[in-house]
C-alpha positions in Angstrom: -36.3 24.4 13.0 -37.2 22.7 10.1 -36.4 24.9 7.8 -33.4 25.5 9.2 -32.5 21.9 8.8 -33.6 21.9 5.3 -31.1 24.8 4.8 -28.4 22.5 6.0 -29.0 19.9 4.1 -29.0 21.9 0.5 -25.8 23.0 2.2 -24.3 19.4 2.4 -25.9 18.9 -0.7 -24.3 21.7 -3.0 -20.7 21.1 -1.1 -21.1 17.5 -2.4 -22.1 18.6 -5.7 -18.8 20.7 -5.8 -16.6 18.3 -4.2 -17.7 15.9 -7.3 -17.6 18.0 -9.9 -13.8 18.7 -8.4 -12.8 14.9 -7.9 -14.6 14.5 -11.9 -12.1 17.5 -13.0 -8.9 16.1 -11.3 -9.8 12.6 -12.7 -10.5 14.2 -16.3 -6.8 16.1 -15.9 -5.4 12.7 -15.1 -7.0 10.8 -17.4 -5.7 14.1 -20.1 -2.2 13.5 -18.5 -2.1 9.5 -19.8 -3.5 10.4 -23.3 -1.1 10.2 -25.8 -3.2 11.5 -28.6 -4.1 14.8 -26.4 -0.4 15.1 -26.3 -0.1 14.9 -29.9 -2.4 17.7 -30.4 -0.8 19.9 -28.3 2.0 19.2 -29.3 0.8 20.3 -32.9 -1.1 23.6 -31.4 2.6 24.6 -30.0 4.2 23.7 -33.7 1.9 26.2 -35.6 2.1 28.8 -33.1 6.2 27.9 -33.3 6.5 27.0 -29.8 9.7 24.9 -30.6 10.3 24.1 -26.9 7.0 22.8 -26.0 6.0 21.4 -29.0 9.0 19.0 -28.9 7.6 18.2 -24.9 4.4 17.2 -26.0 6.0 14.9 -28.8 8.3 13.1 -26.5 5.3 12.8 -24.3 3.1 11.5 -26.5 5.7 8.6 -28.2 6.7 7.9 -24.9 3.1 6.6 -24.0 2.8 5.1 -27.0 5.8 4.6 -29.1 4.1 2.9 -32.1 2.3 6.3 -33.0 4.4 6.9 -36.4 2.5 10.3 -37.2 4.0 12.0 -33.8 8.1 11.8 -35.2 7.8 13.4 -38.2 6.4 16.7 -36.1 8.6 15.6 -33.3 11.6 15.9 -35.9 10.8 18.9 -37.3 10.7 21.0 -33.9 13.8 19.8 -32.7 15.3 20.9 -36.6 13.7 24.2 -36.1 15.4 24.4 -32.2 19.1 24.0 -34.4 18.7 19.9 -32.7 19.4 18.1 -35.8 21.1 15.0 -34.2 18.2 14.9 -31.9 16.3 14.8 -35.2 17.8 12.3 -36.4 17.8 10.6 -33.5 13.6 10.8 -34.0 13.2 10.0 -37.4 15.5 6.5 -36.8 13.0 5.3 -34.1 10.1 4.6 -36.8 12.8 3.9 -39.1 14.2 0.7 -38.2 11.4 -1.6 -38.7 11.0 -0.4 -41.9 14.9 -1.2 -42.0 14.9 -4.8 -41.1 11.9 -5.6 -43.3 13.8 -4.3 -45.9 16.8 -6.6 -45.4 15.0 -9.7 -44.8 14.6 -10.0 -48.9 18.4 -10.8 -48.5 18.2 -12.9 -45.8 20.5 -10.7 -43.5 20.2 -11.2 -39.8 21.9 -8.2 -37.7 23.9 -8.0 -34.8 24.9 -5.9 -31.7 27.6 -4.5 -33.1 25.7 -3.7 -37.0 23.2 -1.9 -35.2 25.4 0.7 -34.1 26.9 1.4 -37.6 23.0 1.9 -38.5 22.7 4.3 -35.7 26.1 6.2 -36.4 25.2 6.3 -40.2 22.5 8.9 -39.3 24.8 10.7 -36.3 27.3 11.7 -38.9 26.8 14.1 -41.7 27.5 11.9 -44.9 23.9 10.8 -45.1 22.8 14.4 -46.1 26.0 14.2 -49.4 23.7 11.8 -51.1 20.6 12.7 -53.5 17.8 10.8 -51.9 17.1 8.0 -49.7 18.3 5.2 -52.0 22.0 6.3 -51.2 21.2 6.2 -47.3 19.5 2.5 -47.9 23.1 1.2 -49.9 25.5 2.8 -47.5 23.3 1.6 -44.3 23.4 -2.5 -46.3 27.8 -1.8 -47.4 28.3 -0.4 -43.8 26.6 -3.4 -41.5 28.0 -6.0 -44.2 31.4 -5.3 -43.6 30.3 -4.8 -39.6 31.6 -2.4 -36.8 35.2 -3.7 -36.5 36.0 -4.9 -39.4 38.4 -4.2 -41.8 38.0 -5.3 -45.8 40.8 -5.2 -49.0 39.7 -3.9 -52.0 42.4 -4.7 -54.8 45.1 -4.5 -52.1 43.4 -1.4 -50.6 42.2 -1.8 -47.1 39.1 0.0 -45.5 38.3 0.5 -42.0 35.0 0.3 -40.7 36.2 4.0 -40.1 36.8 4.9 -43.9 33.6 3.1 -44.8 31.7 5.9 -42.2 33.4 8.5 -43.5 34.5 8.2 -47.2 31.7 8.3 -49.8 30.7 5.1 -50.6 31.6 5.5 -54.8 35.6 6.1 -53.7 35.1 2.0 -52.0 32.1 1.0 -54.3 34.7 1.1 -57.7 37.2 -1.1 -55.9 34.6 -3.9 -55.3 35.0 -7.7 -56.8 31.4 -9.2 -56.5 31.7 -12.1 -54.3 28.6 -13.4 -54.6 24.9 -12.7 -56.2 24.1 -10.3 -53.9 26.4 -7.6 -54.3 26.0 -8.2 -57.8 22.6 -7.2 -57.2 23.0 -4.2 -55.2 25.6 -3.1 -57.2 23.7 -3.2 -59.7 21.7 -1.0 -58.2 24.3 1.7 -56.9 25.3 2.2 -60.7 21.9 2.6 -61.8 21.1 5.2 -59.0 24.6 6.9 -60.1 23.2 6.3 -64.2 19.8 8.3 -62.8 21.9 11.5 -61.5 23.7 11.4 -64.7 20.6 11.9 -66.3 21.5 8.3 -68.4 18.2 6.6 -68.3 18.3 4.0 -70.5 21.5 2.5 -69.3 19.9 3.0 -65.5 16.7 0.9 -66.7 19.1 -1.8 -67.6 21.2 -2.2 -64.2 17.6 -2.0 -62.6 16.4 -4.5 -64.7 19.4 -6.6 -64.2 19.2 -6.3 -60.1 15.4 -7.0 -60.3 16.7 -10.3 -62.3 18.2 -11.3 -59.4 15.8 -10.6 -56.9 12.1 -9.7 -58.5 11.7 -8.3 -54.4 14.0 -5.4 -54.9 11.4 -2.4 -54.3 14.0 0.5 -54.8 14.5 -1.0 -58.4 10.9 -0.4 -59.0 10.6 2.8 -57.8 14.1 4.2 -59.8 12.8 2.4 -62.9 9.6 3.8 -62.7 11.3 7.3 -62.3 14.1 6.9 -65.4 11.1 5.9 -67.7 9.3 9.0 -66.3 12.2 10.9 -67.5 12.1 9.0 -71.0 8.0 10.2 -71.1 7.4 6.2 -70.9 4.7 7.3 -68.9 2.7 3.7 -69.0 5.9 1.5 -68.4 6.1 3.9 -65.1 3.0 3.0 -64.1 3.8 -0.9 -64.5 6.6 -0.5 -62.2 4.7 1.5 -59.9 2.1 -0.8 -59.9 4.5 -3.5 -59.1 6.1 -1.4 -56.1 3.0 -1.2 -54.4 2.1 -4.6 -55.0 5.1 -5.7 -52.8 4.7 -2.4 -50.6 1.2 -0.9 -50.2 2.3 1.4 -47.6 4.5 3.6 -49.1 2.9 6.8 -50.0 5.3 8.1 -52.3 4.2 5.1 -54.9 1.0 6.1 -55.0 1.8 9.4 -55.6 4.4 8.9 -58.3 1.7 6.5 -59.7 -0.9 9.1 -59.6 1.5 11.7 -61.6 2.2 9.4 -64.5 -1.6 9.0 -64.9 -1.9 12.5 -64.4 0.6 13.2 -67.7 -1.6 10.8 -69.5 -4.3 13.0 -68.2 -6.6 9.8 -66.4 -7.7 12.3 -64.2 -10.0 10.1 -62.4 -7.5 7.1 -61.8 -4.7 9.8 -60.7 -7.1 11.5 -58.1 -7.7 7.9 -56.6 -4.1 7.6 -56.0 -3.5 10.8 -54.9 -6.0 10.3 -52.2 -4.4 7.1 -51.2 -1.1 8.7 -50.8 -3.0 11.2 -48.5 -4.4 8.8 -46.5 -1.1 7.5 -45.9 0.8 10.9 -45.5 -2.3 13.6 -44.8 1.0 16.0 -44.1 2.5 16.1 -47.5 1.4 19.3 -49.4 2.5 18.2 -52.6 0.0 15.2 -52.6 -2.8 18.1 -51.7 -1.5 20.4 -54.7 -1.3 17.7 -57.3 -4.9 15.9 -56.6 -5.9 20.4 -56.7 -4.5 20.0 -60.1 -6.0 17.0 -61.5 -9.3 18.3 -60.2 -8.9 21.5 -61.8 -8.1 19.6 -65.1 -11.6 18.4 -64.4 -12.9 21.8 -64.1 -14.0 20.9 -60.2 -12.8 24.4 -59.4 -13.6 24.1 -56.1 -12.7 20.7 -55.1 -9.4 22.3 -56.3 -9.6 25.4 -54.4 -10.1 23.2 -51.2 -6.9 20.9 -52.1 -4.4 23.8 -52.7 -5.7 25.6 -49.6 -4.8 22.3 -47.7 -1.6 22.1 -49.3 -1.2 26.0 -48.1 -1.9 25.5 -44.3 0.6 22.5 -44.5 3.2 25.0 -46.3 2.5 28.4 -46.4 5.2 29.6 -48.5 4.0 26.9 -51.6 4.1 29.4 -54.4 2.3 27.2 -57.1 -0.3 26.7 -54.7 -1.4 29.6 -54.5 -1.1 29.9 -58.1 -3.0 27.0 -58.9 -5.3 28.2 -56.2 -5.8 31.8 -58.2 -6.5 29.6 -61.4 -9.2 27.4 -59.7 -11.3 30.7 -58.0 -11.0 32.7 -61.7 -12.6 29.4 -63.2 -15.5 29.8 -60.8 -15.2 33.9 -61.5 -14.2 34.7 -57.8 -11.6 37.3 -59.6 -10.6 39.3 -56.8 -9.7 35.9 -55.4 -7.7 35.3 -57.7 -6.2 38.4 -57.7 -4.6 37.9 -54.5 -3.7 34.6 -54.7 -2.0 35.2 -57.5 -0.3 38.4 -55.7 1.1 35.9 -53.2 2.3 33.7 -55.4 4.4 36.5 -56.9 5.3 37.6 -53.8 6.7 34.2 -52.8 8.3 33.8 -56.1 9.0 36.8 -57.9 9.9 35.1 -61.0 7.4 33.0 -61.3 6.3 34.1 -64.8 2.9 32.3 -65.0 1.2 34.4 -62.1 2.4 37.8 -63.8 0.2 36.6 -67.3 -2.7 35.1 -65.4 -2.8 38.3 -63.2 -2.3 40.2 -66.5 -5.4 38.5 -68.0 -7.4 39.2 -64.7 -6.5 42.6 -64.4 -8.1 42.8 -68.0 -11.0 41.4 -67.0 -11.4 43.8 -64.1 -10.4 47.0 -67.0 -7.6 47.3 -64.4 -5.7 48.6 -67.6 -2.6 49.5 -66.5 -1.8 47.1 -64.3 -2.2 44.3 -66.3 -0.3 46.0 -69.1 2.6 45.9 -66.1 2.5 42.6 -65.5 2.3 41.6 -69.1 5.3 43.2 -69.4 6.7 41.6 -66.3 6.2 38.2 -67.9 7.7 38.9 -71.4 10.6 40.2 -69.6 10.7 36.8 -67.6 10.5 34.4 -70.3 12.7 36.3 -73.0 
């Protein structure tokens, strides 16, 4: 008797025991469901294993539990791109964009309406955003179009615009018309010509309009950062790195600075200094593979082969088809003598980018090594063949 009541109670005991553990396992799913950072890795699982569909689920789910996570759009973006849903892309990438909008405009003092927002919004529903080289041209259309407003219409010598025509006409057919009415538009003006001077490849004329705009308003960060890039081109590598300097003083959250910082130390080969902002720009953006490659580079300019190895391998995973990755990859496992690593990372390289003259000589050379004789007399010959 006793033992059968002993029985009975282990009995209640283990059914508790399971009905627990199956209440803790519902709760735990729950809890899962509500977790916008589970969502976000999902989402990311889906994206490598090119589940478009779900991927783009797990995105939405995740912003729409908590909308300030900026690292889910970018991914989110990119799905709906690879599902043929560019407006629904564009529709992404504007979310985390508008703050950064307003706290662009408030250096001009420029309070927006109803009726503005919706030319912002419509700037990036139509295609004209993707005629222009680079963001600067989005940022000067987005300030012409909510300046003139939704409505309204503006003469130009006699001419008169639409807000239509101001949507849909490239903004250097209105821009030449323009009388400056007042200190701003000199400024931004300004501006527009020395972003025009920069795709002309005229540098010093597009230092002086950026000069002249950052007269006006010493807050102009785009001025920086085109500056910095025309004296780049003029291999004024420290006067880059002033203006660079000075762009992320006003802006320290703006990888891109950091990195274009990082590069002009790099050409001045302060490997040390450029590394440092290199691994500030990754810390910013950890999904950007050129930031991975180039801080692979400096390192293997300081003969930390595999430091360099480890960064081109990250730049890999993020893009697998990055040719000079695997390049600089190859160069960083033949400094540590890992030849038939190098080998075939210079293989892919080649097989990425056929032309890519470099990996045929430094395959050549290993091949040597290896007295792989005939094949490296083949890719020798590859490469004079490339650069003659």
């Amino acid at each position: 008797m006793e033992e059968s009541k002993a029985l009975e109670i282990i009995s209640a005991g283990n059914a508790l025991v399971r009905n627990t553990g199956k209440a803790v396992g519902i709760l735990n799913e729950v809890l899962a469901e509500r977790d916008p950072y589970i969502w976000f890795e999902r989402g990311k699982k889906w994206k490598e294993e090119e589940n478009w569909k779900d991927a783009v689920f797990a995105f939405e789910r995740a912003v729409n539990l908590k909308p300030e996570m900026q690292d889910v759009y970018p991914h989110w973006a990119y799905c709906h791109c690879k599902m043929g849903n560019v407006l629904e892309a564009i529709e992404v990438l504007l979310v985390p964009f508008l703050q950064e909008f307003l706290s662009k405009l408030s250096d001009f003092d420029n309070q927006l309406t109803n009726e503005q927002w919706k030319v912002i919004y419509l700037v990036f529903q139509t295609n004209n955003h993707n005629k222009y080289n680079g963001s600067n041209y989005i940022w000067f259309d987005i300030f012409w179009r909510c300046r003139f407003g939704w409505e309204t219409q503006k003469k130009f010598n006699g001419v008169t615009f639409s807000a239509y025509d101001i949507i849909h006409i490239k903004p250097l057919k209105i821009i030449k018309e323009i009388k400056p009415e007042n200190e701003i538009e000199v400024l931004w003006l300004n501006i527009f010509y020395g972003i025009e001077n920069l795709q002309k490849r005229e540098y010093h004329i597009a230092i002086n309009n950026f000069t002249k705009a950052i007269e006006i308003n010493p807050k102009t960060t785009i001025c920086y950062k085109n500056r910095g890039f025309a004296k780049v081109r003029l291999n004024d590598d420290v006067g880059a790195i002033e203006d660079f300097t000075k762009l992320i003083e006003l802006d320290n959250t703006d990888a891109i600075s950091y990195f274009n910082r990082g590069s002009a130390k790099h050409t001045l080969k302060d490997y040390i200094s450029a590394i440092d902002d290199y691994s500030i720009a990754i810390e910013i953006d950890p999904y950007n593979a050129d930031f991975y490659y180039s801080r692979g580079k400096a390192r293997y300019d300081m003969n930390d082969y595999q430091a360099s190895i480890d960064d081109n391998t990250k730049a890999i995973q993020i893009n697998s088809k990055y040719s000079t990755a695997y390049h600089n990859r190859g160069s960083s496992k033949f400094g540590i003598k890992d030849f038939k690593g190098a080998i075939e990372d210079y293989s892919k390289s080649i097989e990425i980018n056929p032309k890519y003259s470099d990996a045929y000589r430094n395959r050549s050379l290993v091949w040597k090594i290896l007295n792989e004789l005939d094949n490296s007399a083949q890719d020798w010959k590859s490469y004079e063949s490339l650069i003659n």
